[in-house]
VOBA-1610 file (N, C-alpha, C; in pm, whole numbers, padded with zeros to 5 digits, always signed):
BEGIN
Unk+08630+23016+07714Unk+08500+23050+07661Unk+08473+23197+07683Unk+08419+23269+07616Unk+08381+23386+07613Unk+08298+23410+07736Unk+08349+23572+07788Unk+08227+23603+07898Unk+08328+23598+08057Unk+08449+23474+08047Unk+08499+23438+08145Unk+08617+23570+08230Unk+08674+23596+08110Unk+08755+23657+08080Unk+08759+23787+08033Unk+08831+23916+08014Unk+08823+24020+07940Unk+08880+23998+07808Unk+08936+23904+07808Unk+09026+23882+07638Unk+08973+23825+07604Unk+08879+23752+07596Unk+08768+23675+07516Unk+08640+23637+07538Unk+08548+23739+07384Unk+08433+23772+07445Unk+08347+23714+07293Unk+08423+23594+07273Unk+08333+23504+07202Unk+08292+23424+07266Unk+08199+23307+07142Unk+08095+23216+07200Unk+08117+23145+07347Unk+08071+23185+07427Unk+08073+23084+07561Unk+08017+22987+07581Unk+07955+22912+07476Unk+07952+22734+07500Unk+08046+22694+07418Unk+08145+22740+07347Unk+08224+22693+07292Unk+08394+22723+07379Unk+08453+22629+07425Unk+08592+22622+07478Unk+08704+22642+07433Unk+08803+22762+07495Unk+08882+22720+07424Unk+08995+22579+07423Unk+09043+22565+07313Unk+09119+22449+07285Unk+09277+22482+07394Unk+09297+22579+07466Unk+09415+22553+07505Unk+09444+22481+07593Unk+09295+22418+07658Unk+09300+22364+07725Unk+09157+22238+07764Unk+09166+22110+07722Unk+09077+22059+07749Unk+09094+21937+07750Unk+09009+21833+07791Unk+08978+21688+07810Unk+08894+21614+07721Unk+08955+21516+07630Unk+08804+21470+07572Unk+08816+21319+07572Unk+08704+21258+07569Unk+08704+21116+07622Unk+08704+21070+07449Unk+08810+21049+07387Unk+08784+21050+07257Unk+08705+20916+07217Unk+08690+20817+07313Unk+08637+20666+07269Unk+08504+20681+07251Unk+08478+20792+07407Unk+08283+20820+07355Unk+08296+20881+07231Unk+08349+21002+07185Unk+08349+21080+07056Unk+08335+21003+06940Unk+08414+20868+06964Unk+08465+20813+06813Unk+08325+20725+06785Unk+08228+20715+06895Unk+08109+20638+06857Unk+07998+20700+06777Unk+07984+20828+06785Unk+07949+20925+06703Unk+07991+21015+06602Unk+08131+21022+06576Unk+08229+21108+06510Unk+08137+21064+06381Unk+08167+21232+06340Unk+08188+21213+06178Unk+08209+21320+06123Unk+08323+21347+06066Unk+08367+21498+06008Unk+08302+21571+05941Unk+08206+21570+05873Unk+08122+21573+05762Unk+08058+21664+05872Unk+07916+21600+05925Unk+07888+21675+06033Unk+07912+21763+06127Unk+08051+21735+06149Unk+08185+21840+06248Unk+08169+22036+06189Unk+08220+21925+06049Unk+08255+22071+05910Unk+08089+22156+05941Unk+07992+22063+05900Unk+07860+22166+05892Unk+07822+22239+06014Unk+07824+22197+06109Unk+07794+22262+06226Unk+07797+22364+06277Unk+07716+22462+06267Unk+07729+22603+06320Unk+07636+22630+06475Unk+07667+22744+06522Unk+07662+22781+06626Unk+07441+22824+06593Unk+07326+22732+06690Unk+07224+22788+06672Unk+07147+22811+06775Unk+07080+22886+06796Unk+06991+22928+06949Unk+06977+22836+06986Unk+06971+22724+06982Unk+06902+22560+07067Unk+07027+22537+07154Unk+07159+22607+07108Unk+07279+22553+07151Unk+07287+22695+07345Unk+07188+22794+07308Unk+07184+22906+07426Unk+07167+22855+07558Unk+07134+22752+07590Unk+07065+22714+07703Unk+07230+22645+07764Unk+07293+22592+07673Unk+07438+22541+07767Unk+07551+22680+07779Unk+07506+22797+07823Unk+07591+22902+07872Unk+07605+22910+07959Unk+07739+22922+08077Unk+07775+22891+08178Unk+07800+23017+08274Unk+07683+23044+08248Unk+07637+23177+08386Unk+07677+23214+08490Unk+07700+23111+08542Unk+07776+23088+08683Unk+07916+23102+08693Unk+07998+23133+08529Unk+08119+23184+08543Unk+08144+23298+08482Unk+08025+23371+08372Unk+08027+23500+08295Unk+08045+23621+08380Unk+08109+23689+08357Unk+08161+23827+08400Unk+08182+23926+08311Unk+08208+23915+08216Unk+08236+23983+08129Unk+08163+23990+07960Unk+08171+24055+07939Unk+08106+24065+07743Unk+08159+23925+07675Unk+08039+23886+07545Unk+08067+23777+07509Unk+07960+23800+07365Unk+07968+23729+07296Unk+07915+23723+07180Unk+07872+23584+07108Unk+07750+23541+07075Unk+07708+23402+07058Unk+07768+23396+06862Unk+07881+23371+06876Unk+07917+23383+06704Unk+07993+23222+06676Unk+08044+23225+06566Unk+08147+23120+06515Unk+08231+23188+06501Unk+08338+23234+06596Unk+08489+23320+06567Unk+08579+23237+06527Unk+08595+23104+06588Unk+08729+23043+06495Unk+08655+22910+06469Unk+08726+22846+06372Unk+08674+22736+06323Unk+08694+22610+06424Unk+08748+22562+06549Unk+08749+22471+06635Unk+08599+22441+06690Unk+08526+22579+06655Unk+08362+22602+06759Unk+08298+22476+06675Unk+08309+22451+06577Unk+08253+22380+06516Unk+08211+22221+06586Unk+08365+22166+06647Unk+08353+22052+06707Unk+08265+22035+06901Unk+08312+22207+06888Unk+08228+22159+07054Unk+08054+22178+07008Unk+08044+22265+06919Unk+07849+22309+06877Unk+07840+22152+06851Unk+07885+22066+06788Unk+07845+21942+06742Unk+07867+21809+06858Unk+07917+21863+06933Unk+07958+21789+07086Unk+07821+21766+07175Unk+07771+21927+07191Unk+07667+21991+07245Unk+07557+21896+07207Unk+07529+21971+07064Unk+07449+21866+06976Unk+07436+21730+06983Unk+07526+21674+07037Unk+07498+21496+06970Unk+07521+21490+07131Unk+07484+21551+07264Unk+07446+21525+07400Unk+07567+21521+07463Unk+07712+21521+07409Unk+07838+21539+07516Unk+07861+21640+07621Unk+07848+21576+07742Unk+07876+21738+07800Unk+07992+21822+07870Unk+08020+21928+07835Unk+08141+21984+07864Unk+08118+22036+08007Unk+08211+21983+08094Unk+08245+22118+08229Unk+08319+22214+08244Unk+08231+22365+08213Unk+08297+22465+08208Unk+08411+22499+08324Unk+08469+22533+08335Unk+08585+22589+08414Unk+08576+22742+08412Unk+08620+22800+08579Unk+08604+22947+08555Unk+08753+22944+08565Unk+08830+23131+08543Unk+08926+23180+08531Unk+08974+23364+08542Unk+09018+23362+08581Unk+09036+23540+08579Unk+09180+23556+08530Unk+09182+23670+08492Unk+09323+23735+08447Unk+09422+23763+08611Unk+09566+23678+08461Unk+09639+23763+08639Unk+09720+23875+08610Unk+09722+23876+08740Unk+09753+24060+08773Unk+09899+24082+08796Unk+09973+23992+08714Unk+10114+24067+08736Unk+10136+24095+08583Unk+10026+24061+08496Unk+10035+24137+08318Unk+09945+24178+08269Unk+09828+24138+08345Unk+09670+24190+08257Unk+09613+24112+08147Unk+09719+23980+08113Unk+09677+23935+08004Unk+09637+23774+08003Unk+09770+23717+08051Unk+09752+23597+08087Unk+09658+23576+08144Unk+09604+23443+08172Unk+09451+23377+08202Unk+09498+23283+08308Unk+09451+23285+08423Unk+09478+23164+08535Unk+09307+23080+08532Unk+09326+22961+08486Unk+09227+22902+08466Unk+09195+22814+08601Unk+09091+22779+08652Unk+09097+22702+08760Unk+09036+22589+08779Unk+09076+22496+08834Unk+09036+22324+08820Unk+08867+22325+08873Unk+08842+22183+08903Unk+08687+22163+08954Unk+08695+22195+09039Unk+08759+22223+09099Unk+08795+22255+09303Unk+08797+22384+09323Unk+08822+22464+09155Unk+08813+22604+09236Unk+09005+22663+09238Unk+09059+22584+09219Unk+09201+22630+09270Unk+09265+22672+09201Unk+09375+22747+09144Unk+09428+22762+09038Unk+09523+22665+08988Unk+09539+22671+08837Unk+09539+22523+08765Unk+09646+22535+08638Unk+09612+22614+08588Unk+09684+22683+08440Unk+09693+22800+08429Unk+09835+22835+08392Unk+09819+22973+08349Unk+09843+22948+08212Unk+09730+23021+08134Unk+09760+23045+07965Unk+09789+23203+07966Unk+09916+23224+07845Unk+10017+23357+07860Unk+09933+23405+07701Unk+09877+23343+07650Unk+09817+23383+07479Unk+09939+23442+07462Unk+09933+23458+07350Unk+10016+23505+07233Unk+10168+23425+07232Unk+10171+23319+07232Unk+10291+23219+07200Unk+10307+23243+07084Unk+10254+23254+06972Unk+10290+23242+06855Unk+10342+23377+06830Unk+10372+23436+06926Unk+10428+23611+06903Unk+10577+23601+07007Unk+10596+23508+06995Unk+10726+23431+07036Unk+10798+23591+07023Unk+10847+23596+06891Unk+10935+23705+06812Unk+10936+23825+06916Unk+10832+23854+06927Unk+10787+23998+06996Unk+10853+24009+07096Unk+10952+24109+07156Unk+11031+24110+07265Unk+10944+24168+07358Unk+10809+24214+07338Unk+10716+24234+07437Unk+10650+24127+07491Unk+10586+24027+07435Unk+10544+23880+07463Unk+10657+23798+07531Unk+10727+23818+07425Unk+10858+23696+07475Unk+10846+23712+07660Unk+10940+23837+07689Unk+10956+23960+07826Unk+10864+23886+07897Unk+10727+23903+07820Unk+10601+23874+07986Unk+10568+23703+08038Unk+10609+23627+07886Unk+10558+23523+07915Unk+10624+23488+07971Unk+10800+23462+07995Unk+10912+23495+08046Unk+10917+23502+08177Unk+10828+23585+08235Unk+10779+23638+08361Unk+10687+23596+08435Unk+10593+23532+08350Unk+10475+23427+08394Unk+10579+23265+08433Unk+10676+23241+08368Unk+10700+23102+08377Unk+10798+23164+08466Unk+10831+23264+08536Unk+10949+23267+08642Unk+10847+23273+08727Unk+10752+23380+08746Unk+10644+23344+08841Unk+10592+23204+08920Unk+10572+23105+08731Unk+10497+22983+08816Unk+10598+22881+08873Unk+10737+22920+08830Unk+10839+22847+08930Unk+10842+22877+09010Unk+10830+22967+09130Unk+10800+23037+09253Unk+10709+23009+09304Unk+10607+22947+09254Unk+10484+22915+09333Unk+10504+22739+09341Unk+10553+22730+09199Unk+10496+22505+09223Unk+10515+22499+09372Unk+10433+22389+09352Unk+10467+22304+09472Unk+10495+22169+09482
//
């Protein structure tokens, strides 16, 4: 979510998808795509911003089209638990996301789909030699 992070400083009630939980059985009692599709991001939705993990710049917009399903989540009373996260510091880029406990949990490397890039490839490369050194 935006605000958490320096690399992403969109909507912060909206999550990103790289990582999340959804109880799809509650969802499917309310689902309806139709509604999903219309759903945009509106001041009523300001009050679920997660303050307590913002640090950084953020912007209340519709940047990618996934926002759609959490604004309509929001909306129809589902509630999301934000998760905080900071960048780690052996690339500046990657995101160490951290569980309910606080601990670290995930590292997301962004830019997978830049596979090709012998600059991406190199770091992400380096993140997954990293998190073999740490498992436990």
């Amino acid at each position: 979510m935006g605000g958490v992070v320096p690399i992403r400083q969109h909507n912060p009630v909206s999550i990103n998808q790289f990582f999340c939980i959804l109880n799809l059985k509650k969802i499917r009692e309310q689902y309806n795509l139709n509604d999903i599709k219309e759903c945009v991001y509106t001041e009523d939705l300001r009050i679920y911003t997660p303050f307590n993990v913002i640090k950084y710049k953020y912007n209340y917009d519709d940047f990618e089209p996934y926002y759609k399903l959490f604004f309509w989540m929001l909306k129809n009373k589902y509630k999301i638990e934000y998760l905080n996260a900071y960048t780690y510091e052996g690339d500046k880029t990657t995101t160490i996301l951290k569980n309910h406990l606080g601990e670290d949990f995930i590292y997301h490397t962004w830019y997978a789909r830049e596979w090709k890039n012998d600059f991406h490839k190199t770091r992400i490369k380096k993140v997954i030699d990293y998190c073999n050194l740490i498992k436990k």
